[in-house]
C-alpha positions in Angstrom: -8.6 -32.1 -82.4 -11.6 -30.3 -81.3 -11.7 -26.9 -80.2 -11.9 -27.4 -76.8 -9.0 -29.9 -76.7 -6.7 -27.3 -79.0 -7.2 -24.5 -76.4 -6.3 -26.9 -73.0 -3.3 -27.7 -75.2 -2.2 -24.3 -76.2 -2.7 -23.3 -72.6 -0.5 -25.8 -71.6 2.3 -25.0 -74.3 2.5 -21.6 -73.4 3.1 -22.0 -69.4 6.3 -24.6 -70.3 7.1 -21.4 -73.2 7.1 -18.6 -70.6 8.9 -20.5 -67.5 11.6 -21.3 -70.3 11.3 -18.1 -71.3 12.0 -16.4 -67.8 14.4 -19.1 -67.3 16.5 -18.3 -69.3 16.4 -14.2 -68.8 18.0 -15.0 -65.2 20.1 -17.3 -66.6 21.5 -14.5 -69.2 21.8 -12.0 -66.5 25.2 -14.3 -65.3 26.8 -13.1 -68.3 30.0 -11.7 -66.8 29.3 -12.5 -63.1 29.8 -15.8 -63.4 32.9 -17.4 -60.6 34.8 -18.7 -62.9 34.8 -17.8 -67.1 34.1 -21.7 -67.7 30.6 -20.9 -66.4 30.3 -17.7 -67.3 30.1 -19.2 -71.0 28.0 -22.2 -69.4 25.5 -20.1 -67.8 25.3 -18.0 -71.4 25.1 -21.0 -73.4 22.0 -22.5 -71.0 20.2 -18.9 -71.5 20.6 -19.1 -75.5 19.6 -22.9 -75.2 16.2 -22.0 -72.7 15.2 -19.2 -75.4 15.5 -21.2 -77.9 13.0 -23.8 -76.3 11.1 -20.8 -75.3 10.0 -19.9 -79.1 9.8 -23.7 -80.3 6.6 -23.0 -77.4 5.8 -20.4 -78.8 5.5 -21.6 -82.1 3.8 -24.0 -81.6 1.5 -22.0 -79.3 0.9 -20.0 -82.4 -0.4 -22.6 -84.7 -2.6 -24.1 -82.0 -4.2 -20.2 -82.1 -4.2 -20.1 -85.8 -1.2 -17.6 -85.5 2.2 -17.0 -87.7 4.7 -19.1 -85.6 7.6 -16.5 -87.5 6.0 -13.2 -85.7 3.8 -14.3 -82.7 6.0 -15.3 -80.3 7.5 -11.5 -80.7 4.3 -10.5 -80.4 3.8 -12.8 -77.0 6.5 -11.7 -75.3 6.9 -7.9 -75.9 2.8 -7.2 -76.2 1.5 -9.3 -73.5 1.2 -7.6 -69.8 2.6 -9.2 -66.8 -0.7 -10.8 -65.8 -1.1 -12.4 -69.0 1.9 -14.6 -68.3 2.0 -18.0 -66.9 5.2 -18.3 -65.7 5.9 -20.1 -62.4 7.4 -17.5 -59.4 10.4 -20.6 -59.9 11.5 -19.4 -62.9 11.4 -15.6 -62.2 13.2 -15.6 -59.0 16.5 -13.8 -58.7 19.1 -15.8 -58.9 20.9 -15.6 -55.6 24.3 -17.0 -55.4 25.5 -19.4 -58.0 24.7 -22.3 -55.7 20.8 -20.7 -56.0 21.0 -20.6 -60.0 22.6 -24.1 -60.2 20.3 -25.6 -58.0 17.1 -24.2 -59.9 18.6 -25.4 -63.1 19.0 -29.1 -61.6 15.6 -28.8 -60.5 14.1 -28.1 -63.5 16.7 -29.8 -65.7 15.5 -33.0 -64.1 11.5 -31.9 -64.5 12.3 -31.3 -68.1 14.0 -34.6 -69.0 11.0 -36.9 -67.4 8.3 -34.2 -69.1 9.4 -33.9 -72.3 11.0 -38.1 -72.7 6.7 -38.6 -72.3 6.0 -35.7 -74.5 8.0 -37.3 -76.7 5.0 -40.2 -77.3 2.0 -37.9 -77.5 0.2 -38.8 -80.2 -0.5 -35.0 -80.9 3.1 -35.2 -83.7 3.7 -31.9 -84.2 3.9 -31.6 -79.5 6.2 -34.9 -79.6 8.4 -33.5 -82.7 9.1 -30.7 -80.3 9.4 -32.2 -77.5 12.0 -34.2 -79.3 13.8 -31.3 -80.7 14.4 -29.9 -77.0 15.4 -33.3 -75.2 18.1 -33.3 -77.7 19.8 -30.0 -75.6 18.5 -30.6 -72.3 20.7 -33.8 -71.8 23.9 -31.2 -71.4 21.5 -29.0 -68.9 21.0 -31.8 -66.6 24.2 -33.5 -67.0 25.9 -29.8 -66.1 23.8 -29.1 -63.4 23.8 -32.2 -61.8 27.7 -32.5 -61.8 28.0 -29.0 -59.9 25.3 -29.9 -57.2 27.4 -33.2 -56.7 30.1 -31.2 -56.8 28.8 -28.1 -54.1 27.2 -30.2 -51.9 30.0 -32.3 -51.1 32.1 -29.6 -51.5 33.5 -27.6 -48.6 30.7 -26.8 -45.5 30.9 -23.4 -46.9 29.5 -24.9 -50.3 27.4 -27.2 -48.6 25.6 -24.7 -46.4 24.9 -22.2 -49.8 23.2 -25.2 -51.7 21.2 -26.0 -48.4 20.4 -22.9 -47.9 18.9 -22.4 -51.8 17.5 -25.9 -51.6 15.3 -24.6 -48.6 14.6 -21.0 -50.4 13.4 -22.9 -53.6 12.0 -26.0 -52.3 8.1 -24.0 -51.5 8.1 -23.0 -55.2 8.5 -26.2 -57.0 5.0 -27.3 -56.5 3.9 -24.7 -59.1 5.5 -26.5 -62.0 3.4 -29.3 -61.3 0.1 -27.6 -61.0 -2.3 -28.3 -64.0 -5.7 -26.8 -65.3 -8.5 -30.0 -64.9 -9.0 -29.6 -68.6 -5.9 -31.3 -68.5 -7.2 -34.7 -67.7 -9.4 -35.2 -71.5 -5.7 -34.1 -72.9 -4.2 -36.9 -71.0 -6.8 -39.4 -71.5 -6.9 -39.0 -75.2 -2.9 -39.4 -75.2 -2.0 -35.8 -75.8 -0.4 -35.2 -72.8 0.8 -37.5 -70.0 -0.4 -37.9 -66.5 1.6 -34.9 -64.4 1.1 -36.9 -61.0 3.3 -39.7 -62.5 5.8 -36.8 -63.9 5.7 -35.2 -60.3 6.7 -39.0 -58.6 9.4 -40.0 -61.1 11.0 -36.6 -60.7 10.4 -36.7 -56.4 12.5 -39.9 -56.6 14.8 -39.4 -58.6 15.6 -35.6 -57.3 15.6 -36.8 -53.9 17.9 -39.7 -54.1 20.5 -37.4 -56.1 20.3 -34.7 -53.1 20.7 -37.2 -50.7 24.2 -38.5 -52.8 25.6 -34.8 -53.1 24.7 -34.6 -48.8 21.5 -31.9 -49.0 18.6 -32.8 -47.8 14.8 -32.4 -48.4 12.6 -29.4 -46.6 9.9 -30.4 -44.6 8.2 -27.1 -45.8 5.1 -27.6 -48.3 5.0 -26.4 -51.5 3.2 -22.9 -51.5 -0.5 -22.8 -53.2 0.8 -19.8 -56.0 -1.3 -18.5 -58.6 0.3 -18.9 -62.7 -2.8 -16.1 -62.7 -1.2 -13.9 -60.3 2.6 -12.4 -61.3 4.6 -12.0 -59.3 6.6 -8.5 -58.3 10.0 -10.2 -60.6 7.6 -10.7 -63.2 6.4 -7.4 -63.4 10.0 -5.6 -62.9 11.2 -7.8 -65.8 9.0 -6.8 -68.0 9.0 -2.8 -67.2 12.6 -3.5 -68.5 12.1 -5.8 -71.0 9.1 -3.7 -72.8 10.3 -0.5 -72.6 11.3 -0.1 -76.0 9.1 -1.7 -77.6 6.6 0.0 -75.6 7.6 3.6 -77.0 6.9 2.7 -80.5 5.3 -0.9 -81.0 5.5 -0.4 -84.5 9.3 -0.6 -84.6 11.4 -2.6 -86.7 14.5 -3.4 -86.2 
């Protein structure tokens, strides 16, 4: 792979790395606050699971750049400033009620299982050996996720209105995921990566026919034009937190 191709790539890898990695610092943050304990474990199992995906990204990130794929992605996440993320606004939004969090896991539950099934068949192996690696946990994420928004939406009208309601807060952002570089398109036509406009259809279909079964509906709102460039005010609070002590002496073991 030639240099040019190796940096699209790595580019990519580390967008999916740090909207997994955000991901699952929201979904860690229902430790103890979850409604019932049941999800309160869920929720803290999905968080390990999301950080766990995050540094398989990051590790392979890190050999794209040439990197140790044991001490980079420390070194991504607690050296990098908040405009040197690429995390979609999605993944770094508070989470609401638990009808908010559940529907942005079902969301991108059901973007992950399409994207990383056709990641699966790149013919970059070590992308489809991770890609493979993650599917493997991400069937419980959308199988969990989709049983609760079943179970909301055609719950109570109280239930029904909360998922509604985050279905129309969260619908603008979704467009983000989907947003790719145009050094994309020689990854996808040498087989590295697969087209994203047939990723963004399967998903539309299948998302929308599942909403329609658990009585939501679609907004008629467009997805906002946002920036992966540009972070976002929950980025940057997240990381003031995150990186304070590792701030105060970088050179810290522990």
């Amino acid at each position: 792979m030639d240099t040019a191709l190796k940096e699209s790539l790595a580019a990519s890898v580390l967008t999916w790395a740090d909207d997994e990695f955000f991901l699952a610092h929201r979904n860690s943050q229902w430790c103890g606050h979850a409604p019932i304990l049941e999800e309160d474990i869920a929720f803290a199992n999905l968080a390990l699971d999301e950080l766990g995906h995050a540094i398989l990204w990051y590790q392979l990130y890190a050999a794209l750049q040439n990197e140790d794929p044991e001490t980079y992605p420390d070194q991504l996440v607690y050296s990098r400033s908040a405009s040197e993320y690429r995390c979609a606004q999605f993944s770094a939004l508070p989470n609401g009620d638990f009808a908010f969090s559940m529907l942005r896991q079902f969301l991108f539950d059901h973007l992950e299982a399409i994207r990383l099934a056709r990641l699966a068949e790149s013919r970059f192996e070590p992308l489809a050996e991770t890609a493979l690696k993650i599917s493997r946990e991400e069937i419980y994420h959308l199988r969990h996720a989709r049983a609760w928004v079943r179970r909301l939406g055609l719950g109570t009208e109280e239930s029904n209105r909360r998922m509604q309601a985050a279905l129309d807060r969260l619908w603008p952002y979704v467009g983000q995921l989907f947003d790719r570089a145009e050094s994309e398109e020689r990854l996808t036509a040498e087989q590295i990566l697969p087209g994203w406009q047939g990723i963004f259809a399967a998903w539309q279909t299948t998302v929308q026919q599942e909403l329609a079964e658990a009585g939501l509906k679609l907004p008629e709102q467009a997805f906002k034009t946002l920036d992966r460039r540009l972070p976002s005010q929950h980025v940057i609070d997240i990381l003031a937190e995150l990186q304070q002590v590792s701030r105060l002496d970088p050179n810290a073991v522990w």
